[in-house]
TIVEX-684793 format. One record per residue (C-alpha): y negated, z negated, x negated. Coordinates in pm, whole numbers, plus 50000, padded with zeros to 5 digits. Layout:
BEGIN
> Y,Z,X
> Y,Z,X $
...
This chain:
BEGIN
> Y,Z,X
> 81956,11093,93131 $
> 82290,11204,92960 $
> 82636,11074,92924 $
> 82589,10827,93119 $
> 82797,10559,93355 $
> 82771,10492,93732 $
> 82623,10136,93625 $
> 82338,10257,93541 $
> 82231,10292,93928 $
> 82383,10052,94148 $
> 82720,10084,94344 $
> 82704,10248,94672 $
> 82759,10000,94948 $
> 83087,09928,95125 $
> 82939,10026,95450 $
> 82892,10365,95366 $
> 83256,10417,95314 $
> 83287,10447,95696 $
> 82998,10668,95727 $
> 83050,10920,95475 $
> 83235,11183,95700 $
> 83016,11138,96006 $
> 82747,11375,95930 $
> 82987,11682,95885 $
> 82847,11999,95710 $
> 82574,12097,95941 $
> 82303,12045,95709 $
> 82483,12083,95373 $
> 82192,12135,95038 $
> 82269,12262,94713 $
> 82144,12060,94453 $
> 82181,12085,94016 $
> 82290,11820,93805 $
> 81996,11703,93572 $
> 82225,11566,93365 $
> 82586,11375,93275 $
> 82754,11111,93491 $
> 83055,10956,93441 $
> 83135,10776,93796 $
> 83257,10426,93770 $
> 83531,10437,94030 $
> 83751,10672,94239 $
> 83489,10707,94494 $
> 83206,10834,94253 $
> 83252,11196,94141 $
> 83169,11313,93766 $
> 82953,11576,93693 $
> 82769,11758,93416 $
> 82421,11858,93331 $
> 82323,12176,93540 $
> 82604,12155,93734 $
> 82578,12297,94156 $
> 82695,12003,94411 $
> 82664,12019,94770 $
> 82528,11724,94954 $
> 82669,11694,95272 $
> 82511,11349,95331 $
> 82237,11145,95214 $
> 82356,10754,95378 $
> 82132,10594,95136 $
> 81804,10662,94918 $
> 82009,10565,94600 $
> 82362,10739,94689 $
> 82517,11062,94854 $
> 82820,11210,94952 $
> 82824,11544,94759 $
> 83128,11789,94671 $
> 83202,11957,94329 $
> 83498,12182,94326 $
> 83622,12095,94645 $
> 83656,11735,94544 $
> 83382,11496,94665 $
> 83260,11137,94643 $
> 82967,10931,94577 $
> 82662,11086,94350 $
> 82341,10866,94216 $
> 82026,11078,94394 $
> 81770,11081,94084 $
> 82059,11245,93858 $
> 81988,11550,94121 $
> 81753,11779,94152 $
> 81743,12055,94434 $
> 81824,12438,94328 $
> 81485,12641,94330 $
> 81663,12881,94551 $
> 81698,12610,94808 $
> 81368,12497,94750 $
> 81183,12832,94807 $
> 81358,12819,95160 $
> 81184,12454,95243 $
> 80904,12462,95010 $
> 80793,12585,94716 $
> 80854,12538,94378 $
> 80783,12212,94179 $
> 80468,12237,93992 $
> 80354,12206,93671 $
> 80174,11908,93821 $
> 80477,11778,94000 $
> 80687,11792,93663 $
> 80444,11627,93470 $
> 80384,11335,93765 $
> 80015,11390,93673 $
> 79882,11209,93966 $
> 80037,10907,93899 $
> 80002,10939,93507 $
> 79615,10998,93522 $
> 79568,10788,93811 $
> 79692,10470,93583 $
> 79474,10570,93297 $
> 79208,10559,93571 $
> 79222,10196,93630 $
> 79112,09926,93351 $
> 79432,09771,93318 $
> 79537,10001,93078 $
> 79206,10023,92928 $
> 79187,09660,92890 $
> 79571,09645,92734 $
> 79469,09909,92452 $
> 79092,09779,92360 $
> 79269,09427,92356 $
> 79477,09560,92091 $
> 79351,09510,91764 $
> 79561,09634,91541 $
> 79541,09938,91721 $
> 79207,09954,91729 $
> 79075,09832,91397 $
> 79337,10096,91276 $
> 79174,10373,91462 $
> 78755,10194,91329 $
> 78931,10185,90964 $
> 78984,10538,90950 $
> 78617,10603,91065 $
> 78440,10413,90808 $
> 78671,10484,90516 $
> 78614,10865,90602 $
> 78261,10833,90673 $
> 78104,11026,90417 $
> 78350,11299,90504 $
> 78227,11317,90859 $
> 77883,11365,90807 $
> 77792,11697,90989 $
> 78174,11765,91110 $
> 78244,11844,91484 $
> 78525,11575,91583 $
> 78726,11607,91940 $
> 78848,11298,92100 $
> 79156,11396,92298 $
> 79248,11181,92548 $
> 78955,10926,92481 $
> 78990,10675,92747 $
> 78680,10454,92739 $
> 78546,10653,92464 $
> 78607,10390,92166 $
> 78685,10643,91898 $
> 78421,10888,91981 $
> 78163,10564,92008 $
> 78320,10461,91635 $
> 78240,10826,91509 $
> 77898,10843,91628 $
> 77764,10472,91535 $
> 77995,10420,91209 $
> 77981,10775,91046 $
> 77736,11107,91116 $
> 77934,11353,91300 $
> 77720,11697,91403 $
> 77928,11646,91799 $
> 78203,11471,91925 $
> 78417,11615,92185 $
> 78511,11305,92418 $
> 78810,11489,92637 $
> 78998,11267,92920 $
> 79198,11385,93218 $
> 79141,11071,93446 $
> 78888,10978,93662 $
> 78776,10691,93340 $
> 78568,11018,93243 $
> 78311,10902,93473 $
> 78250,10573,93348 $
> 78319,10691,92990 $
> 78008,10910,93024 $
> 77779,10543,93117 $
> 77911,10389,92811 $
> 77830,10676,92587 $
> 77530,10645,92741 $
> 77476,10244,92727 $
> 77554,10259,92354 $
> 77322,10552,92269 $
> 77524,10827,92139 $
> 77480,11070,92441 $
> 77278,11295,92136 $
> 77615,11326,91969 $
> 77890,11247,92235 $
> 77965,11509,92483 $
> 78265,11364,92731 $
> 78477,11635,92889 $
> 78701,11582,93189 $
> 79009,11810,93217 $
> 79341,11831,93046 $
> 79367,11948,92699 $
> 79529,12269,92797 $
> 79217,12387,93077 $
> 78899,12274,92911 $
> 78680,12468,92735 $
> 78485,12367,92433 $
> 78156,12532,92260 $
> 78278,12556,91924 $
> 78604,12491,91702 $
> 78676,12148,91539 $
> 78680,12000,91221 $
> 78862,11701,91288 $
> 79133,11589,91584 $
> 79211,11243,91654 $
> 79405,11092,91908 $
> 79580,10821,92037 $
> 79897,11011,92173 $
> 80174,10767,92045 $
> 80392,10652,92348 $
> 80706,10385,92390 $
> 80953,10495,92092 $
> 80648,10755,91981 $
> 80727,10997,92209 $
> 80753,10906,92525 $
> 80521,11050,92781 $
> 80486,11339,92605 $
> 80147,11309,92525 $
> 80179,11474,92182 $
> 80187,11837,92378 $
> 79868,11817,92464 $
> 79753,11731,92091 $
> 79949,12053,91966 $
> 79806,12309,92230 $
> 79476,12145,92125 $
> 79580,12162,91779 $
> 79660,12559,91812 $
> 79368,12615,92013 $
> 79059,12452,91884 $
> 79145,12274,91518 $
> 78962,12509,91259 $
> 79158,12638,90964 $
> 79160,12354,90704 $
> 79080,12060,91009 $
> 79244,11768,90986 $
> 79428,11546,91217 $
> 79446,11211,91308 $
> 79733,11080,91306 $
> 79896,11354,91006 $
> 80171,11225,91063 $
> 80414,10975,91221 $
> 80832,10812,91249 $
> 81051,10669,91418 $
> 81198,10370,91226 $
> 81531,10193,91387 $
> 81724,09898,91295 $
> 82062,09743,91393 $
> 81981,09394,91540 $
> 82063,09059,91697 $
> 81972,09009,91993 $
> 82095,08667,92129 $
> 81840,08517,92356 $
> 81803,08811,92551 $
> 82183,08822,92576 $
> 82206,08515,92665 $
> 81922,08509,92900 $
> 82120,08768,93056 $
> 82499,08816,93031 $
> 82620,08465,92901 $
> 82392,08331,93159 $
> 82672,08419,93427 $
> 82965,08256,93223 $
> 82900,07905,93392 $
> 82591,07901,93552 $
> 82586,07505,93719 $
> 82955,07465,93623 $
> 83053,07784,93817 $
> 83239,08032,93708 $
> 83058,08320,93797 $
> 83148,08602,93488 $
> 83255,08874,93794 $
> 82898,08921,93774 $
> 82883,09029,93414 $
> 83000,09375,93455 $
> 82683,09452,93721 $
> 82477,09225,93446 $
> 82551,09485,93169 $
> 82494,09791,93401 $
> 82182,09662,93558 $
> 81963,09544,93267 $
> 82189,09750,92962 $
> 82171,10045,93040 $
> 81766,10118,92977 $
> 81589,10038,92703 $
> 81414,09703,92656 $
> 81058,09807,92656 $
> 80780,09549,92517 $
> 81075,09387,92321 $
> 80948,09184,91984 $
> 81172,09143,91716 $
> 81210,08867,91503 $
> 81267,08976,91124 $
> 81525,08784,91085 $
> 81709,08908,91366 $
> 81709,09263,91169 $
> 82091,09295,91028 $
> 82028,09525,90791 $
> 81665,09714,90604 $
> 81494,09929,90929 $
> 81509,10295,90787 $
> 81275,10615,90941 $
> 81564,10844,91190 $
> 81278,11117,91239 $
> 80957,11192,91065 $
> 80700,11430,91247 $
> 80454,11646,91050 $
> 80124,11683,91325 $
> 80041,12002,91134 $
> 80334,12177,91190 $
> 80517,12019,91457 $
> 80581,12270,91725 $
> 80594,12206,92097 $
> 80939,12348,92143 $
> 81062,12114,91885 $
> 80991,11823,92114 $
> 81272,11975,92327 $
> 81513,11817,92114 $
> 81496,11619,91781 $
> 81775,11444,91610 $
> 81822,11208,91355 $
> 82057,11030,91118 $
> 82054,10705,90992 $
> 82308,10476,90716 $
> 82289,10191,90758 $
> 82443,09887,90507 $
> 82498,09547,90635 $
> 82295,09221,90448 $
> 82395,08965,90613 $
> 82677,08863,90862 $
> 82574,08884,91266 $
> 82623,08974,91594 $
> 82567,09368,91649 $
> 82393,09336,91991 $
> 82196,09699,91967 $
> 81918,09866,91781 $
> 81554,09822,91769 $
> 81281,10111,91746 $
> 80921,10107,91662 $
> 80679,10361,91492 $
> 80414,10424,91248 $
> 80166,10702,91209 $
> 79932,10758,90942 $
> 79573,10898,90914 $
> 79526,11085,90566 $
> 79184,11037,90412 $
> 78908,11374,90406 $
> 78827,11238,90056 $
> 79036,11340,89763 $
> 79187,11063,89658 $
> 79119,10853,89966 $
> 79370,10613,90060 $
> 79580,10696,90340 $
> 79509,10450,90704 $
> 79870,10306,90821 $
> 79931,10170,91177 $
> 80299,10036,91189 $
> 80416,09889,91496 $
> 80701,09718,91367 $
> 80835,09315,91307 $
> 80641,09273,90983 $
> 80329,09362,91048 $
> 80099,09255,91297 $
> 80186,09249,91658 $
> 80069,09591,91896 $
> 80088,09636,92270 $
> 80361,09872,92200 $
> 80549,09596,92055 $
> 80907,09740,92021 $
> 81184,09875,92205 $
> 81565,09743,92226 $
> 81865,09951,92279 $
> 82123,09712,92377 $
> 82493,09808,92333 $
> 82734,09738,92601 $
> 82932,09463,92408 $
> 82829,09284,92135 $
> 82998,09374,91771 $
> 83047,09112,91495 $
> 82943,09250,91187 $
> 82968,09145,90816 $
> 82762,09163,90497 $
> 82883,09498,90327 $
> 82967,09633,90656 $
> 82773,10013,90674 $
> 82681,10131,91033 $
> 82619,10471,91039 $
> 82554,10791,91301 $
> 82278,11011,91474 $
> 82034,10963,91717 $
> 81900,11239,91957 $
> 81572,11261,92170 $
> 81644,11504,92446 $
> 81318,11572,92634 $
> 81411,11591,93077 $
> 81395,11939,93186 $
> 81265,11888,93460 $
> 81080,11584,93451 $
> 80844,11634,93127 $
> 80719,11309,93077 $
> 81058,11139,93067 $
> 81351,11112,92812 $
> 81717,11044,92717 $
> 81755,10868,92386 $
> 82213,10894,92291 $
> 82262,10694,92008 $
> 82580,10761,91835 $
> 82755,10530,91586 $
> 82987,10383,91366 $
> 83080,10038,91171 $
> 83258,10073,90882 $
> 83423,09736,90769 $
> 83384,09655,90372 $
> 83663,09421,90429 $
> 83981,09578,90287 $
> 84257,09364,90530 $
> 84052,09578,90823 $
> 84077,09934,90782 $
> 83923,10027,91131 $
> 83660,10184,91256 $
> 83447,10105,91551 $
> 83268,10411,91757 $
> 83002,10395,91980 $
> 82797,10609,92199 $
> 82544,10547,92489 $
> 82258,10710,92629 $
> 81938,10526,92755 $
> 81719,10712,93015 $
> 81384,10660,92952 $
> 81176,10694,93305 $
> 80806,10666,93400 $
């Protein structure tokens, strides 16, 4: 999270106001800012990333009474995280476990819902079947590995739809188990070999030829995923191996977005005949300030041609580059609108082992067909009416959480241009969108 408003976690109760002295400093922690906040009110203090508060009081799981500088008020609790110093005293460190939230990340991919979400997905998964048949020739006597294989559907592709030497099936979750009674139901336990561990412990007999995976994540990277591919990459991908995806972006869009506006900010203009629009403010901090996950996008509700804000090359992509990546987009205005925010979706594509071999395309996007990904909306605070020959312009940076590996901050920054000459202004926008397991 970064640069961000005290709407984005709701407002400390009244109550505590009257409480907030009572604990005194007995029992006073040091915690460290994980990132920005920009309180809401005179109560709320203002911090920035890494900064050292004390907490004299916790009167709520959501809110505490901290001090920064001498001056203290009101803090949101997940924007902290407690010093390591402190934390050797009560326990020690967070691990590498507790920063990815493995537990709970493999634990879900141990349960068939999520199973049954992906395999359910067809253009997912008649993407993933494409590239195995139109490739193979080309896999005949290769060694393929199957990061993060789930159920096993790619590996079970490879070895009934082209004539791989081995296939590597690696998964982390307890699915392994039952992954290893389907290879076996379906025949290919002569060519299948399933492999529970993370990428970055297990061990494999030999080098690969080929590594596919199904890494991608809301707005491609989230989750983090994609580190695992590249220490498996580094580690066991022969000289020369290919992988699958070779490549992927991040395509954005300024857009309309008026029934889920309406559905929930002009709801509270005069909801039966009331007037009940002191409620907008907490509407536009409670359901604004993340992004809209599983959002689909009409076409026409795209206000100008989507354009790719970061490209990612799976060969040479680095895992400290995931730290940060940024990205600039221009766009130009087609038609006149309402500016509500920005859409994101991906596509990756799987480069052919033949020469000449056409390159396999999944896009997640509005015009082609739908994905369980769908797409995600970044809504703005306030709507912006825009015109045809506006230009909207600006950056957009992917910060990865310190901290918390798996999670994000997405700060769009931006500005409209008018092409009308009476209006010489210029708009200017910037918000940040936490993106949290």
């Amino acid at each position: 999270m970064e640069n961000q408003t005290a709407g984005e976690s709701k407002r400390p109760p009244s109550d505590m106001q009257t409480e907030k002295e009572k604990e005194g400093d007995a029992s006073v922690e040091e915690y460290v800012a994980l990132s920005n906040f920009t309180g809401s009110s005179s109560d709320q203090l203002c911090f920035s990333s890494g900064d050292k508060l004390l907490v004299h009081a916790k009167p709520s799981s959501e809110w505490w009474w901290a001090e920064l500088l001498g001056v203290r008020g009101y803090v949101p609790a997940s924007y902290l995280h407690q010093d390591a110093a402190a934390e050797e005293e009560e326990d020690e460190h967070t691990s590498l476990g507790d920063q990815w939230q493995d537990e709970e990340y493999f634990g879900n991919y141990g349960t068939l819902r999520l199973h049954l979400e992906m395999l359910s997905d067809k253009s997912r998964t008649e993407a993933y079947r494409k590239v195995i048949v139109s490739n193979s020739a080309s896999l005949r006597s290769k060694v393929v590995m199957d990061l993060g294989c789930g159920t096993g559907i790619i590996s079970l592709f490879c070895a009934q739809l082209a004539q791989p030497s081995e296939v590597y099936a690696v998964e982390a979750s307890s699915m392994a188990e039952y992954t290893r009674q389907l290879v076996k139901q379906n025949g290919c336990e002569q060519v299948v070999t399933v492999l529970q561990g993370r990428a970055e412990e297990i061990e494999l007999p030999k080098q690969v030829d080929v590594l596919v995976s199904e890494w991608m994540g809301n707005c491609l990277l989230f989750e983090f995923m994609v580190e695992s591919v590249l220490l498996a990459r580094d580690r066991w991908l022969k000289e020369g191996g290919v992988m699958w995806p070779s490549s992927a972006a991040l395509t954005l869009v300024p857009c309309q977005a008026n029934s889920y506006y309406a559905e929930k900010m002009a709801f509270w203009e005069q909801p039966y005949g009331l007037d009940f629009t002191p409620l907008q403010p907490l509407a536009q901090q409670e359901f604004f300030t993340k992004p809209k996950f599983s959002h689909v996008i009409e076409p026409d509700d795209c206000l100008t041609a989507p354009c790719d804000v970061l490209c990612l090359d799976m060969y040479t992509l680095q895992v400290k580059d995931l730290e940060e990546i940024k990205g600039q987009f221009h766009f130009c205005v087609e038609k006149s609108g309402v500016f509500h925010g920005f859409t994101s979706w991906f596509t990756v594509h799987f480069e052919s082992l033949e020469t000449g071999g056409a390159t396999v395309e999944l896009n997640t996007g509005p015009n082609s067909q739908p994905t369980h990904w769908k797409q995600t909306l970044f809504m703005l605070d306030r709507p912006v009416s825009v015109y045809a020959g506006d230009s909207i312009s600006g950056t957009i940076l992917l910060r990865r959480n310190s901290v918390w590996r798996r999670h994000m901050t997405i700060t769009l920054h931006w500005s409209i241009n008018s092409s009308k000459k009476e209006t010489d202004n210029c708009q200017v926008g910037t918000k940040s969108f936490p993106m949290w397991r």
